[in-house]
PyMOL Python script that loads the backbone (N, CA, C, O; Angstrom):
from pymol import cmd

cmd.read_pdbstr("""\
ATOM      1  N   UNK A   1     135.063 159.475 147.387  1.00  0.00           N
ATOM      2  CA  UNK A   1     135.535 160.829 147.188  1.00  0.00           C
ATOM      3  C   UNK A   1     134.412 161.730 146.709  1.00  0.00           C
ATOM      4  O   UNK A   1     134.415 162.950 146.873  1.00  0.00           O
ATOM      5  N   UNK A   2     133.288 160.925 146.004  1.00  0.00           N
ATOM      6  CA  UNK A   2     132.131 161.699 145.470  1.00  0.00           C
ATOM      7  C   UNK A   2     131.467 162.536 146.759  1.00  0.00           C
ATOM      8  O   UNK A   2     131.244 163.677 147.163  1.00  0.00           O
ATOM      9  N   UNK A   3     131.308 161.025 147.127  1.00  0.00           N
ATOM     10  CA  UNK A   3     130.082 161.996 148.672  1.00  0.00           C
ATOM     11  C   UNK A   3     130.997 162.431 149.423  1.00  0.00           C
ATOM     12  O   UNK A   3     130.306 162.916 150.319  1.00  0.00           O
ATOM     13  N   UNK A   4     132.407 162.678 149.821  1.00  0.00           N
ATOM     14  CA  UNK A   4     133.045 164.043 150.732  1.00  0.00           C
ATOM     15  C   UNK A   4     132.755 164.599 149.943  1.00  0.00           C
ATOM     16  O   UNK A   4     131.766 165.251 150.276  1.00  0.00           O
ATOM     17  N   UNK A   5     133.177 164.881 148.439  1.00  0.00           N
ATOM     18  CA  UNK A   5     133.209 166.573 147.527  1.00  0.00           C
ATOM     19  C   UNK A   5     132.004 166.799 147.539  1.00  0.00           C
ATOM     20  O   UNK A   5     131.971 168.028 147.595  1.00  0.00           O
ATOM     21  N   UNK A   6     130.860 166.402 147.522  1.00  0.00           N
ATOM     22  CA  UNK A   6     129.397 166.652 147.247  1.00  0.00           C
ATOM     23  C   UNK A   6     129.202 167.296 148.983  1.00  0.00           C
ATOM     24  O   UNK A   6     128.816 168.455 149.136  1.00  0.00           O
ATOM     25  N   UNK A   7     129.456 166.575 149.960  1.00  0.00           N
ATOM     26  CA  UNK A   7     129.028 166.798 151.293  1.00  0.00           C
ATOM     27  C   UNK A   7     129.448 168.409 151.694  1.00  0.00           C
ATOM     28  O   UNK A   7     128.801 169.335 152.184  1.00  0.00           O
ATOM     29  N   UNK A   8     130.885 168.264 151.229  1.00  0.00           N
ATOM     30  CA  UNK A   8     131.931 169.679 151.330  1.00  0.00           C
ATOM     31  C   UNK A   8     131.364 170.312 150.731  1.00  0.00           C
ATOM     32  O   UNK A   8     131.194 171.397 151.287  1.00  0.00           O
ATOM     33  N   UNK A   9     130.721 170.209 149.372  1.00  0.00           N
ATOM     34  CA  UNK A   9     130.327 171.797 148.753  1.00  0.00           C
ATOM     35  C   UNK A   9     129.069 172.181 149.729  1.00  0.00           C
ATOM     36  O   UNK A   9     129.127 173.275 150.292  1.00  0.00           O
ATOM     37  N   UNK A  10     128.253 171.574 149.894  1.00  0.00           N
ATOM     38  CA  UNK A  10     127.087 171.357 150.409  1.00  0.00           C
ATOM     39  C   UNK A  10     127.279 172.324 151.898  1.00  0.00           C
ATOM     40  O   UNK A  10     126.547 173.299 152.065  1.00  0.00           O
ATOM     41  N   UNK A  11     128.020 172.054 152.630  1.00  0.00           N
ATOM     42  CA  UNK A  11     128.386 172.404 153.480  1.00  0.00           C
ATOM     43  C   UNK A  11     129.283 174.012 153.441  1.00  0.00           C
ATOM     44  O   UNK A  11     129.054 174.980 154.165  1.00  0.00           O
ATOM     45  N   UNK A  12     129.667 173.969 153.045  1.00  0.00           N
ATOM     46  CA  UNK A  12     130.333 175.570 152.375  1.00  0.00           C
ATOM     47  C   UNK A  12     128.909 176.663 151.925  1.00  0.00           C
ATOM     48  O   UNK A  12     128.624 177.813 152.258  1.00  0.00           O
ATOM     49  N   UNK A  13     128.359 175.827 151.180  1.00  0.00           N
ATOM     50  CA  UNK A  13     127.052 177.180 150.529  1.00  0.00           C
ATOM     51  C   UNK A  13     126.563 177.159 152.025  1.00  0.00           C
ATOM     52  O   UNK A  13     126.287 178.152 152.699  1.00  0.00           O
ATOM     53  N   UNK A  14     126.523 176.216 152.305  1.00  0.00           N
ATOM     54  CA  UNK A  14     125.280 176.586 153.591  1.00  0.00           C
ATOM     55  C   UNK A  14     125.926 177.702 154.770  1.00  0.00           C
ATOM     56  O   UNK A  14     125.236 178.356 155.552  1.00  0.00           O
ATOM     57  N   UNK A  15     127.313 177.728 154.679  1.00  0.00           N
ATOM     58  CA  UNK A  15     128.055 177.977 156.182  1.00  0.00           C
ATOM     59  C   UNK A  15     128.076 179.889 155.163  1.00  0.00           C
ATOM     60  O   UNK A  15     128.096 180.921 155.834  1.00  0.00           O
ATOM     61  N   UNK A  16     128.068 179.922 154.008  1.00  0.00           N
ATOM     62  CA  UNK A  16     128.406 180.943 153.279  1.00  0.00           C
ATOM     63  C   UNK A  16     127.392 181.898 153.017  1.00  0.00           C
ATOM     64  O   UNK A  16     127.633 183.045 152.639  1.00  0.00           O
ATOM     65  N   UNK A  17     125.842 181.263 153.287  1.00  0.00           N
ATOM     66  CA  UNK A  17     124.924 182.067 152.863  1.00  0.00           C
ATOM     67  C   UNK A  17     124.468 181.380 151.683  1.00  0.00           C
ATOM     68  O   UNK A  17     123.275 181.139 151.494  1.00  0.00           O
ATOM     69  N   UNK A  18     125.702 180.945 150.611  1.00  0.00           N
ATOM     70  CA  UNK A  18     124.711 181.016 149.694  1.00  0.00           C
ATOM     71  C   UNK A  18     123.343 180.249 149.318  1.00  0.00           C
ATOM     72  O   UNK A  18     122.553 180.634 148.456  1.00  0.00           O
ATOM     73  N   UNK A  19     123.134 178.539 150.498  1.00  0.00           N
ATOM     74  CA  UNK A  19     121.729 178.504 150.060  1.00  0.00           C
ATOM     75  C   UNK A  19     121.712 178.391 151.825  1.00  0.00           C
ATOM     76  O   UNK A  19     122.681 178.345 152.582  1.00  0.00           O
ATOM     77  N   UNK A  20     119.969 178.361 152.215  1.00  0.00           N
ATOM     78  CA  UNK A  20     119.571 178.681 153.495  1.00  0.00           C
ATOM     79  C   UNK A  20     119.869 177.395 154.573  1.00  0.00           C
ATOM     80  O   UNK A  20     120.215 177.507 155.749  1.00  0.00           O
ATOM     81  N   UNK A  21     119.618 176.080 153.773  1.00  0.00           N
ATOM     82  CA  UNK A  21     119.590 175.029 154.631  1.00  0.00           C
ATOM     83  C   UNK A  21     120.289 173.549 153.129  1.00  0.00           C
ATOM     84  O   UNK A  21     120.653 173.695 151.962  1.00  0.00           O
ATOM     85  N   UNK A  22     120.209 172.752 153.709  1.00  0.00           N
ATOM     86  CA  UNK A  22     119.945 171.634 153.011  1.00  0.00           C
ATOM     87  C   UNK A  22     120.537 169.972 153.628  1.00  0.00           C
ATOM     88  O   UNK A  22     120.802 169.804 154.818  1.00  0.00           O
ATOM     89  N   UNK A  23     120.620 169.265 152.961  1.00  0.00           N
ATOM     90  CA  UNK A  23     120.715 167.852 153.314  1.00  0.00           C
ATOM     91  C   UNK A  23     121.136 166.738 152.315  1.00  0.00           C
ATOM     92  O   UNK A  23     120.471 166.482 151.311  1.00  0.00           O
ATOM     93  N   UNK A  24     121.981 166.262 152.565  1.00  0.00           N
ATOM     94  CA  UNK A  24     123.159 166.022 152.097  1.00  0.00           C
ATOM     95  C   UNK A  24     122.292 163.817 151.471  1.00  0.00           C
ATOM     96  O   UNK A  24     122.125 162.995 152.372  1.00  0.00           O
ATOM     97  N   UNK A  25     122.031 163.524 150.326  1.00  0.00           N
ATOM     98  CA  UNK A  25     121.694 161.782 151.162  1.00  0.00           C
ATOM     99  C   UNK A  25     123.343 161.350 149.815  1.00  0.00           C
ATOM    100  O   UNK A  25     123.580 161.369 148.607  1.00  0.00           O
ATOM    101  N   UNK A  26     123.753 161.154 150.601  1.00  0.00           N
ATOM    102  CA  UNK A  26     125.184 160.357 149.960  1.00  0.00           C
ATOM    103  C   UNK A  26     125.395 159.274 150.356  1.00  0.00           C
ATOM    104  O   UNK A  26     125.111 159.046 151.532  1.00  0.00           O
ATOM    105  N   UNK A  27     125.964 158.217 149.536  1.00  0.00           N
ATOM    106  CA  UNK A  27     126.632 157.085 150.097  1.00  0.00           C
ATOM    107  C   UNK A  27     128.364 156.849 149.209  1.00  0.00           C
ATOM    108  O   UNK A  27     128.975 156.950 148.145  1.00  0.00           O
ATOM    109  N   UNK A  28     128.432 156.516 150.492  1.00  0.00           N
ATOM    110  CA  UNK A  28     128.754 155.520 151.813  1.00  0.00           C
ATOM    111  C   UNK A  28     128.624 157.263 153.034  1.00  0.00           C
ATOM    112  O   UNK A  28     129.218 158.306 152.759  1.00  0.00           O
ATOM    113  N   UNK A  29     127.922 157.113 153.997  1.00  0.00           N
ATOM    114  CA  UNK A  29     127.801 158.451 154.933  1.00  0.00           C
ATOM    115  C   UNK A  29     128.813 158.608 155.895  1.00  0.00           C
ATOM    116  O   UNK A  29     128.912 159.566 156.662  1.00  0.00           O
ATOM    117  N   UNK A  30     129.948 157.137 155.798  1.00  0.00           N
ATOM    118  CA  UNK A  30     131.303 157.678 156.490  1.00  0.00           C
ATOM    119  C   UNK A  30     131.195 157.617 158.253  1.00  0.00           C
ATOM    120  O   UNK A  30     131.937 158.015 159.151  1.00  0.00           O
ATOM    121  N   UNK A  31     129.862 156.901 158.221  1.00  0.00           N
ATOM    122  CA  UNK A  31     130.098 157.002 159.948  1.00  0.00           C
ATOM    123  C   UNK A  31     131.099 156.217 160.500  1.00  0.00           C
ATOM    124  O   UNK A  31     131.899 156.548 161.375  1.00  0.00           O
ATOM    125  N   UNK A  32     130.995 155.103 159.899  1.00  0.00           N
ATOM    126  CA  UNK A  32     132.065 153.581 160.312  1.00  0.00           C
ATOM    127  C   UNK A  32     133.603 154.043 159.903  1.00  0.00           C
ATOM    128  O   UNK A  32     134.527 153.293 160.218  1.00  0.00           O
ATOM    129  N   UNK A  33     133.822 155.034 159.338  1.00  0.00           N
ATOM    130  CA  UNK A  33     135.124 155.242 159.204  1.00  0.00           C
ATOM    131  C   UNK A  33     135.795 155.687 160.536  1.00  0.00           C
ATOM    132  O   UNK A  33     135.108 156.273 161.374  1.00  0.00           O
ATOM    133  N   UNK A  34     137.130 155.428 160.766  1.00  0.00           N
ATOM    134  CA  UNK A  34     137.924 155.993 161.929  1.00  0.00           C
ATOM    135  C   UNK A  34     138.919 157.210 161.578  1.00  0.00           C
ATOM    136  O   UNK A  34     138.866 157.480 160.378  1.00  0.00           O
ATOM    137  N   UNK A  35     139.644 157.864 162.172  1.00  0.00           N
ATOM    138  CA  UNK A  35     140.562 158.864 161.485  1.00  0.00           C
ATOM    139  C   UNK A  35     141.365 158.425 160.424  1.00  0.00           C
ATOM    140  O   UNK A  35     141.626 159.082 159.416  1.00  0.00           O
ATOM    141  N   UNK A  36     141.867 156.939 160.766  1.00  0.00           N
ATOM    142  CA  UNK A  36     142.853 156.846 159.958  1.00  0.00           C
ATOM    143  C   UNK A  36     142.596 155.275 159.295  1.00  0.00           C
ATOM    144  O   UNK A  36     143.303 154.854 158.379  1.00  0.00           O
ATOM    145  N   UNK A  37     141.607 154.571 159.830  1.00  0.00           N
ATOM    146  CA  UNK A  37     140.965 153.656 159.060  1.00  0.00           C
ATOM    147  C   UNK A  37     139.683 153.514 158.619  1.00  0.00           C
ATOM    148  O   UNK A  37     138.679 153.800 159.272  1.00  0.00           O
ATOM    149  N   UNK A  38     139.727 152.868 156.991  1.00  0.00           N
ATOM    150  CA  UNK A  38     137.974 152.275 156.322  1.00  0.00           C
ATOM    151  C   UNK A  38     137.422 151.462 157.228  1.00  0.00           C
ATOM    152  O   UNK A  38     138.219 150.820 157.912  1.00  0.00           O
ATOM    153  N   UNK A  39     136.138 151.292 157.449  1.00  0.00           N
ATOM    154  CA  UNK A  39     135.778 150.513 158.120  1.00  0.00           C
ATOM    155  C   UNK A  39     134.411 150.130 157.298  1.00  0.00           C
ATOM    156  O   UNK A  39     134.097 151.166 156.712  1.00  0.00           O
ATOM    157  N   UNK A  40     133.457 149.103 156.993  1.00  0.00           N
ATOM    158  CA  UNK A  40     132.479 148.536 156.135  1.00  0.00           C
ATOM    159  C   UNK A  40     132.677 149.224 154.633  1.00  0.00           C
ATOM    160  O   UNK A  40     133.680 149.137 153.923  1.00  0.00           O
ATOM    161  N   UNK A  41     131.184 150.077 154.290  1.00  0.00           N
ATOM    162  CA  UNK A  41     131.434 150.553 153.049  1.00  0.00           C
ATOM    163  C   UNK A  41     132.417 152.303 153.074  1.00  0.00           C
ATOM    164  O   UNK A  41     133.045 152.865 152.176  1.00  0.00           O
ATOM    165  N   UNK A  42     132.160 152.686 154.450  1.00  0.00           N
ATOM    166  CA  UNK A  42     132.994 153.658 154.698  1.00  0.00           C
ATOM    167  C   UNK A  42     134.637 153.801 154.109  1.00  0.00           C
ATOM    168  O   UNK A  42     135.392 152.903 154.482  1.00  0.00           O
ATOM    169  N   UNK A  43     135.002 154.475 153.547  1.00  0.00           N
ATOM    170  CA  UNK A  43     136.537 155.067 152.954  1.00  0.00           C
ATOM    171  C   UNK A  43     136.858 155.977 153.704  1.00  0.00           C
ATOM    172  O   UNK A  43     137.932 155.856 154.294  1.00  0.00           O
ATOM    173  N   UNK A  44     135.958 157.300 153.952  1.00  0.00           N
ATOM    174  CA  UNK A  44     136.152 158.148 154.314  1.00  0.00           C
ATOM    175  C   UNK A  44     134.733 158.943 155.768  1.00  0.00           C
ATOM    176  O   UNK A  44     133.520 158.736 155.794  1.00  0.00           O
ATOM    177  N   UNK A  45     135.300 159.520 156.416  1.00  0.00           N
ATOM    178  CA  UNK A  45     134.101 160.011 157.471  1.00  0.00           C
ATOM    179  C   UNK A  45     134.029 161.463 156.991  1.00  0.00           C
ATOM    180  O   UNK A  45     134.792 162.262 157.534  1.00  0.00           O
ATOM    181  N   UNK A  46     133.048 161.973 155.860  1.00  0.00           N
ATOM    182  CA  UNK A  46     132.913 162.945 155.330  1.00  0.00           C
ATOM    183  C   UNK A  46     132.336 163.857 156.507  1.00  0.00           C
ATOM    184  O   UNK A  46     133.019 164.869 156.669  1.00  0.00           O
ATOM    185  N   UNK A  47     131.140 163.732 157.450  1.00  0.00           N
ATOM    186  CA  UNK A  47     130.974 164.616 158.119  1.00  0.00           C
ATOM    187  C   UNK A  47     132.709 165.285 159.050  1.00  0.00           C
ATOM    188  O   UNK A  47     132.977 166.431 159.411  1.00  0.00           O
ATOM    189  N   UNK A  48     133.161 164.593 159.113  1.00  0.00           N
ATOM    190  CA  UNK A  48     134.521 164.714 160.390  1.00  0.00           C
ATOM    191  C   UNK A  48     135.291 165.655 159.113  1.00  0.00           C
ATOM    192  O   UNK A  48     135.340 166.825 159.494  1.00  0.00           O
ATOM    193  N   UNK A  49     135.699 165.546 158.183  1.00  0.00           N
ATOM    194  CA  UNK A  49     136.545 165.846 156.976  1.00  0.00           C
ATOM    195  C   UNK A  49     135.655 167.419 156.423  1.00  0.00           C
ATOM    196  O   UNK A  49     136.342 168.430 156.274  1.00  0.00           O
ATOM    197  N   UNK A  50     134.525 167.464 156.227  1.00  0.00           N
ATOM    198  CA  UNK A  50     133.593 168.743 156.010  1.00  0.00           C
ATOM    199  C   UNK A  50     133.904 169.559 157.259  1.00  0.00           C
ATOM    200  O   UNK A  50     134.491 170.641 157.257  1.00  0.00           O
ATOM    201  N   UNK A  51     133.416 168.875 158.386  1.00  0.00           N
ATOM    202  CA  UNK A  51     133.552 169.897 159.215  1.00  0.00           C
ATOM    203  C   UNK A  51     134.879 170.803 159.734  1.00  0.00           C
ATOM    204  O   UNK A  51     135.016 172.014 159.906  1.00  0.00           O
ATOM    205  N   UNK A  52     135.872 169.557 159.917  1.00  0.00           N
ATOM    206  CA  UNK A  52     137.132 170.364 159.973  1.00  0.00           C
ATOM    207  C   UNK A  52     137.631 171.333 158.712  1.00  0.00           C
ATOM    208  O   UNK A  52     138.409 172.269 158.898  1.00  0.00           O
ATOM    209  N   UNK A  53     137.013 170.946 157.231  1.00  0.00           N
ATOM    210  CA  UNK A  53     137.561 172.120 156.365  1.00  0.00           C
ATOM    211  C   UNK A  53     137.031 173.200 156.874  1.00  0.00           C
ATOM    212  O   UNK A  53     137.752 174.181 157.053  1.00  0.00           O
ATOM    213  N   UNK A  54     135.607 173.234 157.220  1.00  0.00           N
ATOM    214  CA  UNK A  54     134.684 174.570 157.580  1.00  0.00           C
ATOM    215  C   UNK A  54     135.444 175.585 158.601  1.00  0.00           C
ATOM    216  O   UNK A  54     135.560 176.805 158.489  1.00  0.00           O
ATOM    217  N   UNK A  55     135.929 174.726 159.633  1.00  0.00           N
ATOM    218  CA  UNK A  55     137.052 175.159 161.154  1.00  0.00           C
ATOM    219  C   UNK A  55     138.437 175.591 159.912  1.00  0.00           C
ATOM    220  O   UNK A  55     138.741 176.783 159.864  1.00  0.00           O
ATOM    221  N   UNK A  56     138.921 174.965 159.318  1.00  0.00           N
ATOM    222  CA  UNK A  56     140.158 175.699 159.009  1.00  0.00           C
ATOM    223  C   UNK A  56     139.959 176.510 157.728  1.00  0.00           C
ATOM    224  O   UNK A  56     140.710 177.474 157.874  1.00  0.00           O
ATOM    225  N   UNK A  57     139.471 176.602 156.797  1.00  0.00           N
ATOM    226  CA  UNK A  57     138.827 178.004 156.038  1.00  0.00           C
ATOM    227  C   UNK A  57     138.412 178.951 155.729  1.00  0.00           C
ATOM    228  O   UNK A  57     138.905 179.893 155.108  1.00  0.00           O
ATOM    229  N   UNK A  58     136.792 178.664 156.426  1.00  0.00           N
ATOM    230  CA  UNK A  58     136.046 179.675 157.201  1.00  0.00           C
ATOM    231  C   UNK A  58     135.819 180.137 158.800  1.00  0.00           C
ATOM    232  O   UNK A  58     134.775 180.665 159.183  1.00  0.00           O
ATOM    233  N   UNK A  59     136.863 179.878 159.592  1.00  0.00           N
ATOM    234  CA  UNK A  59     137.190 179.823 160.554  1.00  0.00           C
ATOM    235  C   UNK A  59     135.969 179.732 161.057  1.00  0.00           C
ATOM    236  O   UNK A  59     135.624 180.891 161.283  1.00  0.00           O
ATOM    237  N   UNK A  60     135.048 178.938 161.386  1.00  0.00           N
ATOM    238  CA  UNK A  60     133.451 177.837 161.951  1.00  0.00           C
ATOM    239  C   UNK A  60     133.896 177.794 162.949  1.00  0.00           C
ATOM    240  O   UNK A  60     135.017 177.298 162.831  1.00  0.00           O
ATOM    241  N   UNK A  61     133.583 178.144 164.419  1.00  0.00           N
ATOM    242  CA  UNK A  61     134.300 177.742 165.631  1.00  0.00           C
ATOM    243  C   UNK A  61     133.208 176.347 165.965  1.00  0.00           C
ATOM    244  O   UNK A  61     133.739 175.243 166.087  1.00  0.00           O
ATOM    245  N   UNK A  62     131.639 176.476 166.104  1.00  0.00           N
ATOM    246  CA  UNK A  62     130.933 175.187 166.533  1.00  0.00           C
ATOM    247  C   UNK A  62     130.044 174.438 165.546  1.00  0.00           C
ATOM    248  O   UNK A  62     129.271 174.978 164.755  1.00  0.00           O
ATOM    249  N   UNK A  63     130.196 173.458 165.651  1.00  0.00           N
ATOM    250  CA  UNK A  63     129.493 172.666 164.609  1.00  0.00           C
ATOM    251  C   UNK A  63     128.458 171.547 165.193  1.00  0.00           C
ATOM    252  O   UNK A  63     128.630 170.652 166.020  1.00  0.00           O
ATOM    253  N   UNK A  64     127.458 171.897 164.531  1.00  0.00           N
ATOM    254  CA  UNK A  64     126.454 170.419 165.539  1.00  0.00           C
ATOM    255  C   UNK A  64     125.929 169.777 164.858  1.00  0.00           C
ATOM    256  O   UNK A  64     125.269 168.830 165.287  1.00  0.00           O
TER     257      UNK A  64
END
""", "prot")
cmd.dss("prot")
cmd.show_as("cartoon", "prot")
cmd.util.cbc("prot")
cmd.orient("prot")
């Protein structure tokens, strides 16, 4: 839950202006996670979970 909330803020300043760039090193990085299952050290797929808050908040249409 650390590294989504850390990834999410991270991701908000950046989409907001308030800092220019940055880079996120968290663990577990959530790749091995599936929508709805953990998979290794993965719990959660923070990039997939950041990005969709960004789409439903700040209405973000593309993300890469």
């Amino acid at each position: 839950r650390m590294a989504v909330g850390c990834l999410v803020e991270l991701a908000f300043k950046v989409a907001s202006g308030e800092v220019k760039n940055g880079f996120a090193i968290i663990r577990p990085p959530g790749h091995h996670a599936e929508e709805s299952t953990a998979m290794g050290f993965c719990f959660f797929n923070s990039v997939a979970i950041s990005a969709k808050l960004l789409q439903q908040k700040l209405s973000v249409g593309r993300i890469l």
